[in-house]
N, C-alpha and C positions, 0 to 999 in steps of 0.2 A: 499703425498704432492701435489703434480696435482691433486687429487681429492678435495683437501683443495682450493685449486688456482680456481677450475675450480668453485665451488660453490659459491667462493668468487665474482669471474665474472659476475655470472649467477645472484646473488644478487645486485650486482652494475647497470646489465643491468636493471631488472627491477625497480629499484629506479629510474633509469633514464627515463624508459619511463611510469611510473607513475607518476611524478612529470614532466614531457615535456605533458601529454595529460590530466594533470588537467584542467579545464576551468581555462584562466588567473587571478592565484589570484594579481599578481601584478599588474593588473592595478589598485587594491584597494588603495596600495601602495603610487603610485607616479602619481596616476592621477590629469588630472587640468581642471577645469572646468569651465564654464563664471556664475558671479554672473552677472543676471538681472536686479537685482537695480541698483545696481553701474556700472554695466558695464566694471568690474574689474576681472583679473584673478587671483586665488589663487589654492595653493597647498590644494588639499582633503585628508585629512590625513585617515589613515587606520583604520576603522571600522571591526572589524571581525563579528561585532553581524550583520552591516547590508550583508555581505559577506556571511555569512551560510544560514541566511533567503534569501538570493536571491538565493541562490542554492536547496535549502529543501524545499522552498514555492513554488505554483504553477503560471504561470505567461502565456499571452498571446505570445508570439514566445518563443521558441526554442534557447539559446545560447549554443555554443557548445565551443566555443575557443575565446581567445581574442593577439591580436600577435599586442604589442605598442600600435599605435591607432586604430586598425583595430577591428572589431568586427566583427567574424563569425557567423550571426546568421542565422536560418532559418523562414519568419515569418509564421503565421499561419491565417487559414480564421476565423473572427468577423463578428456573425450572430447574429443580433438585431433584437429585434421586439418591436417594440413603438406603442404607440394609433397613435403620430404623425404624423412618420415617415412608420408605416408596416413594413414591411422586408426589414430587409436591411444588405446588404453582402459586406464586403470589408475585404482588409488584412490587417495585425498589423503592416504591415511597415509605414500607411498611420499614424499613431499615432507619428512619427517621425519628420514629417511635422506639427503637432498640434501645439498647444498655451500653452505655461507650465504656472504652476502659483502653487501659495502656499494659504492655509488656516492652523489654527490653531485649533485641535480639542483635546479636554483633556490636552489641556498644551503642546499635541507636534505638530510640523509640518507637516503637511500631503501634498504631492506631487500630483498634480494631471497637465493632459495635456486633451486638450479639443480638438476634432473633430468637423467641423463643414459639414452638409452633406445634402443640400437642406435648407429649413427649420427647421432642428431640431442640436441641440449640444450638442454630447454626451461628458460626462464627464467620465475619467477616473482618478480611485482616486488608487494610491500608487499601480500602475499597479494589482489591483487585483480586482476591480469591477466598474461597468459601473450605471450610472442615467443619465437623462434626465435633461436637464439644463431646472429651469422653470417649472420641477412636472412632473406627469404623470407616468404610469406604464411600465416599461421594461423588459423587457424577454432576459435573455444571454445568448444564447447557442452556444456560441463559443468553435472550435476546440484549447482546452488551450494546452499547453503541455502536463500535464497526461495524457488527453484524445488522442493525438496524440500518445502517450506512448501504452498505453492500446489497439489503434485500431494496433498498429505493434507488441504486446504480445499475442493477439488474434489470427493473420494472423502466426504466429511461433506457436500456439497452435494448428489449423486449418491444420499446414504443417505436425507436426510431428502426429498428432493422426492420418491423412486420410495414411501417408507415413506407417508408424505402421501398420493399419488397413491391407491395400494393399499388404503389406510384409506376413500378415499370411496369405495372402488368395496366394498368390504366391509361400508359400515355405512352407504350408501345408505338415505335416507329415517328415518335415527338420527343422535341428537345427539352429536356430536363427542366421541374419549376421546384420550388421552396426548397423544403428538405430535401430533396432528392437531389437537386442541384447541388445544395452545399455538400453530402455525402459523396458524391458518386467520384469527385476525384481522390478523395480521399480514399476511397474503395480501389479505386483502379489505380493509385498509387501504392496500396500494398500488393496489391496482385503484381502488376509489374516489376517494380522497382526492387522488392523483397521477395515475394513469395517464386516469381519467374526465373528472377538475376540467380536466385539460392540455392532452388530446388531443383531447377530446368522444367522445360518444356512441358515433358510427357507428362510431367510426375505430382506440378506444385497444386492440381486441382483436388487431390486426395486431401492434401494439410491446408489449403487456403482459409476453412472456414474457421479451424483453431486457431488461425492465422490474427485471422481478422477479430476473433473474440478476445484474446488475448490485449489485440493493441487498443481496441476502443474501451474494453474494460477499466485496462490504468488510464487510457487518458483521463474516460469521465470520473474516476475514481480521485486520481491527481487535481482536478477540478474542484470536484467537490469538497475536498479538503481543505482549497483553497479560501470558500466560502465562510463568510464571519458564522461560528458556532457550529462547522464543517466536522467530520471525523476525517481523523487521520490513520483511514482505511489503508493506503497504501505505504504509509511509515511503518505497519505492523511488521514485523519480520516472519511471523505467520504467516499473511498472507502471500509478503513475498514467497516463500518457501514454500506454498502450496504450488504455487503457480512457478515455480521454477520444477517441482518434482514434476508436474502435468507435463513439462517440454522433457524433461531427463525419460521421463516413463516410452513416450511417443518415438524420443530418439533412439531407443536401444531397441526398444520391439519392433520399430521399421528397420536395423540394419539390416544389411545384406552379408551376404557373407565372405565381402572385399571389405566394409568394416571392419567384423570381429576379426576377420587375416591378419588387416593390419596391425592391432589389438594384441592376436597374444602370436601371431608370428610375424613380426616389422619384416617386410620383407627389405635386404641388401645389409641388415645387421649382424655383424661379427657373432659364431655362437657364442664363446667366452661372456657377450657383452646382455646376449640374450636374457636372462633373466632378469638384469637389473630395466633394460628396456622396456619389459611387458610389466611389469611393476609401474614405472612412470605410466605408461598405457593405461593402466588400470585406476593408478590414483588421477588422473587427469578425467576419468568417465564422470568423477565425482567431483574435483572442480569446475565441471561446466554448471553446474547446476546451481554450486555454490555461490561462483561470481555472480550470477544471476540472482539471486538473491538478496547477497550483499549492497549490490549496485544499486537496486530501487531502493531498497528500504534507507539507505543512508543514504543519499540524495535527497532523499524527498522528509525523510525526517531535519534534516541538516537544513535544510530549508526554512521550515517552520521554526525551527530553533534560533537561525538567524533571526527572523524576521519579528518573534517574540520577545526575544535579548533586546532588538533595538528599541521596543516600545515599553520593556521593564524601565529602559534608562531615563523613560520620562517621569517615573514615580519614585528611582533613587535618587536622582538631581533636585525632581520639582522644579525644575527650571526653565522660565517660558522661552527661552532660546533652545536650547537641549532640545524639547517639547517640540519645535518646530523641527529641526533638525533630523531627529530622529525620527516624525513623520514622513518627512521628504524620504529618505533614505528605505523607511517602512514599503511604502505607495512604491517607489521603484523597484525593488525588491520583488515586489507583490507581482509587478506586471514582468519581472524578470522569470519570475518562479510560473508564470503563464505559459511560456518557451519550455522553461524545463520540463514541467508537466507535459508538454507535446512530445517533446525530443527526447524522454526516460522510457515512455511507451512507444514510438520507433526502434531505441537501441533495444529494447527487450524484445522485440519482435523481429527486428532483424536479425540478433545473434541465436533468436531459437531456428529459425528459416536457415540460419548458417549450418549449426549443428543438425538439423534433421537433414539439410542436402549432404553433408556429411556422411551421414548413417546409408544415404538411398542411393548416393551415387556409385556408378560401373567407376571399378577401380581397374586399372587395364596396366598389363605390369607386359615388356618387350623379354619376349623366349622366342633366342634364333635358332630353325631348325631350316633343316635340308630337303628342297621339296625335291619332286622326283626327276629333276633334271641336273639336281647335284649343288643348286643353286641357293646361296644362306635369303631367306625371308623372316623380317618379325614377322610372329602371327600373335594377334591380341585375343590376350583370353579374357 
């Protein structure tokens, strides 16, 4: 019975501070805001669609917590380059201070607030991209939140491989302690399991170390995502798409030339049939890259989207049953999407280790000839 009591505790406790370190859904809720035109206050009634996309989308600062009227955030440095202006560097707090205004584009409303900065005014439309009031070309490479995400998944990447490293050269010929303990089967699970089963023997120590960057980057990234006021680094289809062109790039400049044969001449295919063949060959170099992309980024956004749906349902019901309910199901979820975070960063690393042994393996095709006793031999070329 105290064992029943104590889990039941242990369950209450983290509903509680999962639901206390969500970013403030309720100010969706019951917030009030000033209409411009009129100059009038009304009640903002509770959007969930624009509430998930402000959490799953990428934006310029950092919000972590929102407590009444307060808003935690952290902002981030807006690095512009114009014909007009040059370079130009300020934070996203200064966007606060801007000029709001509305335009209507496809039928719906689009939000935008305007900077004014010497000479030039920049426009920001529906917190997600920047132009130049008045034309001209702009360059945005502003530190967004992903990217503030990604340079502290980096610097956690950077800690544990050099702290790892350092450990074996310390305890050389001794049985693994802390960190190194917890890494090292996971290390020698992708070596073996993926990078050996894929690439073979000779071969997988060339690609292991892309191997391995590749899988612990999504995990930690997947992770941190997870994290109450997390970015959702790896829901970006950018990033997927970066990191799927990195395995497409490695895969084709390692093939051999039993690859590209099979490519644009399948060997045992009818000629007649030939050309529509090397065609699928060729658009297939491009679907691998693609699944790979698709696959994390909607998973892992799809995720977050469940998981946000079911905690909007506490503030369209208002109701302390629903409220419970839909905690429970939140928290499960939550530790479900722990697994998938592991297991979206295995299948990505397995299926690149697929396609590059692909690319590097001896393809060996049977041609019977007559050695010089008259006698038929395959000889593998």
């Amino acid at each position: 019975m105290s064992k029943i009591l104590t889990t039941a505790y242990r369950f209450l406790l983290i509903a509680g501070l999962f639901l206390a370190c969500q970013p403030a859904f309720a100010q969706h809720a019951e917030e009030e805001h000033k209409d411009h035109a009129h100059g009038e206050h009304k009640e903002k009634k509770f959007d969930p669609a624009e509430m998930i996309m402000h959490h799953v989308l990428d934006s310029h600062e950092w919000h972590f917590l929102t407590i009444g009227e307060t808003h935690i955030t952290l902002p981030l440095p807006i690095i512009l380059y114009s014909e007009q202006g040059g370079l130009d560097i300020f934070m996203s707090s200064e966007l606060h201070h801007g000029t709001e205004g509305h335009y209507t584009k496809d039928g719906k409303e689009v939000h935008t607030v305007s900077v004014k900065r010497g000479n030039v005014e920049y426009v920001l439309n529906n917190h997600e991209y920047f132009h130049v009031k008045g034309g001209g070309f702009l360059y945005d490479l502003s530190i967004t939140k992903n990217v503030a995400s990604m340079f502290i998944s980096v610097a956690l990447l950077l800690y544990v491989f050099f702290s790892v490293a350092g450990a074996y050269k310390r305890n050389a010929g001794k049985a693994p302690r802390g960190m190194q303990s917890f890494f090292e089967p996971i290390i020698v699970f992708v070596r073996d399991e993926i990078a050996k089963e894929n690439i073979g023997e000779k071969k997988y120590e060339r690609y292991l170390p892309y191997l391995l960057t590749i899988f612990f980057f999504i995990w930690f990234n997947n992770l941190l995502g997870l994290v109450p006021g997390g970015a959702n680094l790896t829901g970006n289809i950018a990033v997927t798409l970066c990191l799927a062109v990195f395995t497409f790039l490695i895969t084709n400049l390692s093939g051999n030339k039993g690859y590209w044969g099979h490519i644009f001449a399948p060997p045992g295919v009818p000629l007649p049939l030939m050309p529509l063949i090397v065609v699928i060959e060729i658009i297939g170099i491009f679907t691998k890259p693609f699944a790979l992309t698709v696959r994390l980024f909607a998973n892992i956004t799809a995720g977050h989207i469940i998981i946000l749906s079911l905690l909007s349902l506490i503030f369209i019901f208002q109701s302390a049953i629903v409220g419970v309910v839909s905690a429970g199901f939140a928290i499960a979820l939550t530790f479900l999407e722990l697994l998938v975070a592991l297991l979206q960063a295995y299948i990505f690393t397995l299926l690149s280790a697929m396609y590059i042994g692909g690319a590097v393996a001896e393809h060996h095709h049977e041609h019977d000839h007559e050695d010089e006793h008259g006698h038929d031999h395959a000889h593998a070329h």
